[in-house]
C-alpha positions in Angstrom: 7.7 19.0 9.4 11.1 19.3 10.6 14.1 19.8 8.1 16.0 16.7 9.5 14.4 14.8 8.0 11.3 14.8 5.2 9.1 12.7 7.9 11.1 14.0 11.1 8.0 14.2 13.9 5.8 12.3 11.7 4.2 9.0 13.5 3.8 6.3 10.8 1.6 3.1 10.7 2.8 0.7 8.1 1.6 -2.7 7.9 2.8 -6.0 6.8 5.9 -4.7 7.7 7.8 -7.8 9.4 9.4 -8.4 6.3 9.7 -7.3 2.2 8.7 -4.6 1.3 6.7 -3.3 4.7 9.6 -3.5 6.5 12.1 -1.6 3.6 9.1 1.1 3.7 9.5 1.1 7.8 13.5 1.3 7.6 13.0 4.5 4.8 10.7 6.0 7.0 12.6 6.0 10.4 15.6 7.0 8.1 13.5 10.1 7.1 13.2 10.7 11.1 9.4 9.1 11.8 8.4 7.2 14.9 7.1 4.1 13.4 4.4 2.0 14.3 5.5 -1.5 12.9 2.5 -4.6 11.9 3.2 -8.1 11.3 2.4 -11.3 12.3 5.7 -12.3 13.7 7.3 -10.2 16.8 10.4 -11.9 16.6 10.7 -10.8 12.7 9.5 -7.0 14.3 12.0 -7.1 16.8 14.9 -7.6 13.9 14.1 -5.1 12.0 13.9 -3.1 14.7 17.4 -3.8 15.7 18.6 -3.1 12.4 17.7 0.1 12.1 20.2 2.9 13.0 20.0 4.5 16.4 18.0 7.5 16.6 17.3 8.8 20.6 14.0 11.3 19.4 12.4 8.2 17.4 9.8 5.7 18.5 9.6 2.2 17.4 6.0 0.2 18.3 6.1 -3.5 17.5 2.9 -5.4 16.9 2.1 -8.2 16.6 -1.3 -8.7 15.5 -3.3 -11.3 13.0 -5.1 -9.1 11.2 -7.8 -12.2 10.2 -9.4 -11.3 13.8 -12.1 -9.3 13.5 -10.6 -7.0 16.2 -7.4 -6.3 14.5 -7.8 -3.0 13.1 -9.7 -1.4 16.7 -6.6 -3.0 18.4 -4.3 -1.4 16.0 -5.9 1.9 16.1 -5.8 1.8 20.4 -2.5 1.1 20.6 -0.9 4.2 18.5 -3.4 6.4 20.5 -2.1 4.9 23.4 1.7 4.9 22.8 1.8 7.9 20.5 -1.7 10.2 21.0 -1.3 10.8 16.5 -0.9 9.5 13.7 0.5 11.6 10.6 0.9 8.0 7.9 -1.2 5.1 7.0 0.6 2.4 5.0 -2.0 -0.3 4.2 0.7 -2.5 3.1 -0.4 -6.0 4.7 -2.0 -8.6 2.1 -1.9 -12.1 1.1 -1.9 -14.1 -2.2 -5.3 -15.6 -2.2 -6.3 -18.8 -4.1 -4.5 -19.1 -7.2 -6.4 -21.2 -10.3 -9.7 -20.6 -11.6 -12.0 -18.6 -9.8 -15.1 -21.4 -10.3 -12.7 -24.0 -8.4 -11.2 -22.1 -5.8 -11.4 -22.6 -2.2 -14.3 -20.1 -1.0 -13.5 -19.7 2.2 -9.6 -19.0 1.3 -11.3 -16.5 -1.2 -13.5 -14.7 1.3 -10.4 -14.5 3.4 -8.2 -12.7 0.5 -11.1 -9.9 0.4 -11.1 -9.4 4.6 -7.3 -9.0 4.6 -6.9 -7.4 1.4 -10.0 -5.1 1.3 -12.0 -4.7 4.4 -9.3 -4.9 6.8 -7.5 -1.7 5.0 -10.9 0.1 4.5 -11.5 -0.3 8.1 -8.1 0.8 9.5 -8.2 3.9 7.1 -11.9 4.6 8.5 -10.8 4.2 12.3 -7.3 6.1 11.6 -9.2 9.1 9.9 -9.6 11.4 13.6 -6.2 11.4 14.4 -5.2 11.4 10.5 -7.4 14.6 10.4 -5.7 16.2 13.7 -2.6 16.2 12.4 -2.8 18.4 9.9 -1.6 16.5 7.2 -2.5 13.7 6.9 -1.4 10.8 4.5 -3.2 7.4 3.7 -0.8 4.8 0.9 -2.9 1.9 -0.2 -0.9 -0.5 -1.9 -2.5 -1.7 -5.2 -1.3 -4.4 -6.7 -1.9 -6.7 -10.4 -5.7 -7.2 -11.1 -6.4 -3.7 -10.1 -6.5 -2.0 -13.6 -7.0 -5.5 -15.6 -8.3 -8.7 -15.6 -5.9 -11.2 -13.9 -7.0 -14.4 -14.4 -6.2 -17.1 -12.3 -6.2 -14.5 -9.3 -9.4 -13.5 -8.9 -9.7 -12.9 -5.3 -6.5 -10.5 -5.3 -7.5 -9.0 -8.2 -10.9 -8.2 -6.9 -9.5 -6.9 -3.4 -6.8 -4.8 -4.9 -9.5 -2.8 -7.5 -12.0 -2.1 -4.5 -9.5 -0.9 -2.7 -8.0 1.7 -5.2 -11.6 2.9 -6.2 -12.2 3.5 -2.1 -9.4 5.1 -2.1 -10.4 7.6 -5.1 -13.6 7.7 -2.9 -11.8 8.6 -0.1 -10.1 10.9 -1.7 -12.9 13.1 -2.1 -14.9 12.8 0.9 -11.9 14.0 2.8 -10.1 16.6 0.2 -11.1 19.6 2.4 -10.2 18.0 5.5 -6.1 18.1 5.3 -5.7 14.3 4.5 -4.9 12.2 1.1 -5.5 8.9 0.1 -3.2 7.6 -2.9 -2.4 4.2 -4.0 0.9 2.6 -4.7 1.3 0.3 -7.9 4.8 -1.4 -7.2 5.2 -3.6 -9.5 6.5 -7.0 -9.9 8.7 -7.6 -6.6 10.7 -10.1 -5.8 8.4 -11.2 -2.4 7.3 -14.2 -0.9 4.0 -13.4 -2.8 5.5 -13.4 -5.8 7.3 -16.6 -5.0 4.7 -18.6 -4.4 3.6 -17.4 -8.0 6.5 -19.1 -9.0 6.2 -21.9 -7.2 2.2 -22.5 -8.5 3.6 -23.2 -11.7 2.4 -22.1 -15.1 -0.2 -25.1 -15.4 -2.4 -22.9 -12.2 -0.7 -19.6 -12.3 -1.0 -19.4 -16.1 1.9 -19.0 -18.4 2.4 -15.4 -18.1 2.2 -14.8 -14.5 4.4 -17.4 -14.3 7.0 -16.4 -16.5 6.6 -12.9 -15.1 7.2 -14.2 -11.7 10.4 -15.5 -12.7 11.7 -12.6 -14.4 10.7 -10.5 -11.5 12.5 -12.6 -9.0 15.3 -12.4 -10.7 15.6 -9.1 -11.1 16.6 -8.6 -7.3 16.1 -5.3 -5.2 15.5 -2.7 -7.4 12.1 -2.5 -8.3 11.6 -3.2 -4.5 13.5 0.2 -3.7 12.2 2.4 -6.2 8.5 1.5 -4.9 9.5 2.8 -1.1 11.0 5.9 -2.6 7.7 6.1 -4.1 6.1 5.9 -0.1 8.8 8.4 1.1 7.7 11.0 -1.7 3.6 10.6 -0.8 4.4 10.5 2.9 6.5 13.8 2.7 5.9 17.6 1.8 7.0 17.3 -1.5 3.1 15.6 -2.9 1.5 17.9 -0.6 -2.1 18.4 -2.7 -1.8 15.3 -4.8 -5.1 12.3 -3.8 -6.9 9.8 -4.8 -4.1 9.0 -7.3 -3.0 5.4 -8.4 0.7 5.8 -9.6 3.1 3.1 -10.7 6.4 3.1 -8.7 8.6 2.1 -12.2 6.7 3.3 -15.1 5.1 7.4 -13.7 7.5 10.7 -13.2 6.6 10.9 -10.2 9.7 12.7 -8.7 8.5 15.5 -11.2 4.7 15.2 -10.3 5.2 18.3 -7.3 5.2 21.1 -10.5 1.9 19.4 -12.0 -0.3 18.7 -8.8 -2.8 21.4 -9.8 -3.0 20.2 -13.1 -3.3 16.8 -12.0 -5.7 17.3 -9.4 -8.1 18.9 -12.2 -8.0 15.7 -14.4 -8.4 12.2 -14.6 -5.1 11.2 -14.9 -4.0 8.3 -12.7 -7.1 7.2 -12.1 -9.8 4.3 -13.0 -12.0 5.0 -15.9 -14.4 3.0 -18.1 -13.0 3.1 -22.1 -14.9 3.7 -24.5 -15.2 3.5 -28.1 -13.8 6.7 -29.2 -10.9 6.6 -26.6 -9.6 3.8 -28.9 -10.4 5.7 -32.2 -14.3 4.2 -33.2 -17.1 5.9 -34.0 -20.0 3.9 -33.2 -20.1 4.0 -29.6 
């Protein structure tokens, strides 16, 4: 990669990036000096961003409008960056919706089959079908984003929940299959930010949200940019050189060093650490199990 930038060359992929935190991901990207491939649901809300962003005559910016629901969506993705771009160095699986909120046994089931095709199997599939030109380039880099649920029982938001821990442990999966091949797969845990997602949260109320996503909600909203900011630093550092080696990793945008992780990747990559794992007895200091 080119030292004017840490992504400078690099074509990126980033989904849901029409607005939030896709399109502050997008903007850090092309800042960084990647051609961007931009997905979303609204052009018009593509085409803005697109404006926004600083002029740069060696950079690319793809638009697309696309409904990921269709069953087509990621093929159609997929053709078009081969088309208008013949690589593809990033994957940002960033896309997802809220799902049902209330009790899983009276939720809407089709509204919770369609949380786990846009949340799960539409990210699965684009990583699968991005993989050859991933693999070309060299150096490849997949960012899931994970999300609350994944590590923990969230009640009241089963659907997400469920979607966002498949997706991290086919990401460790991942991970593996493709560790000798010059790509990684890591996820993203961003935290509480201050989205449309996390509005509607707010807006369920604490009687079908429950009293502590709904508190957390607020609090979160409140809070403003921040958190937002330090997550897409987060998608800079796995994107660039500097976490060269480091996969299948779940980090948390506001709570793990990982500015500092570069001088431990060996270490890391040797371990456990930032990963899923069943606890047992003795991890919690018992000795009958």
């Amino acid at each position: 990669m080119s030292q004017m930038g840490k992504l400078s060359g690099c074509c990126a992929l980033v989904t849901g990036a029409s607005r939030g935190f896709g399109a502050l991901v997008a903007e850090m990207y092309w800042r960084e000096g990647a051609h961007i491939v931009a997905v979303g649901r609204s052009i018009e809300r593509l085409l803005e961003l697109q404006q926004a962003l600083p002029a740069a005559s060696r950079q690319n910016f793809l638009p697309l409008a696309v409904d990921l629901e269709g069953d087509s969506a990621p093929h159609d993705i997929i053709k078009a960056v081969e088309r208008e771009f013949g690589r593809l160095d990033i994957l940002v699986n960033n896309a997802g919706i809220q799902g049902p909120i209330g009790s899983a046994c009276n939720n809407d089931w089709l509204e919770w089959q369609k949380t786990i095709h846009i949340d799960l199997l539409v990210p699965v599939q684009l990583c699968r079908l991005a993989m050859p030109l991933l693999m070309k380039s060299g150096h490849g880099r997949i960012i899931n984003l994970s999300g609350g649920g994944a590590t923990g029982p969230r009640s009241f938001f089963s659907a997400y929940a469920t979607a966002k821990a498949g997706l991290v442990r086919f990401s460790e999966t991942l991970a593996e299959e493709v560790r000798d091949r010059g790509v990684t797969v890591n996820c993203i845990a961003p935290g509480a930010m201050p989205t449309d997602m996390l509005r509607a949260v707010r807006d369920a109320g604490a009687e079908k949200a429950g009293e502590k996503e709904y508190k957390a909600a607020r609090k979160a909203l409140e809070a403003g940019e921040g958190i937002m900011e330090r997550a897409a630093e987060l998608a800079v550092y796995l994107a660039s050189d500097a976490s060269a080696g480091l996969s299948g990793r779940l980090i948390s945008a506001q709570w793990d060093p990982w500015p500092q992780l570069g001088a431990h990747i060996e270490a890391l990559q040797k371990s456990d650490i930032y990963t899923l794992r069943r606890i047992v007895p003795r991890d919690r200091g018992f000795d009958w199990g």
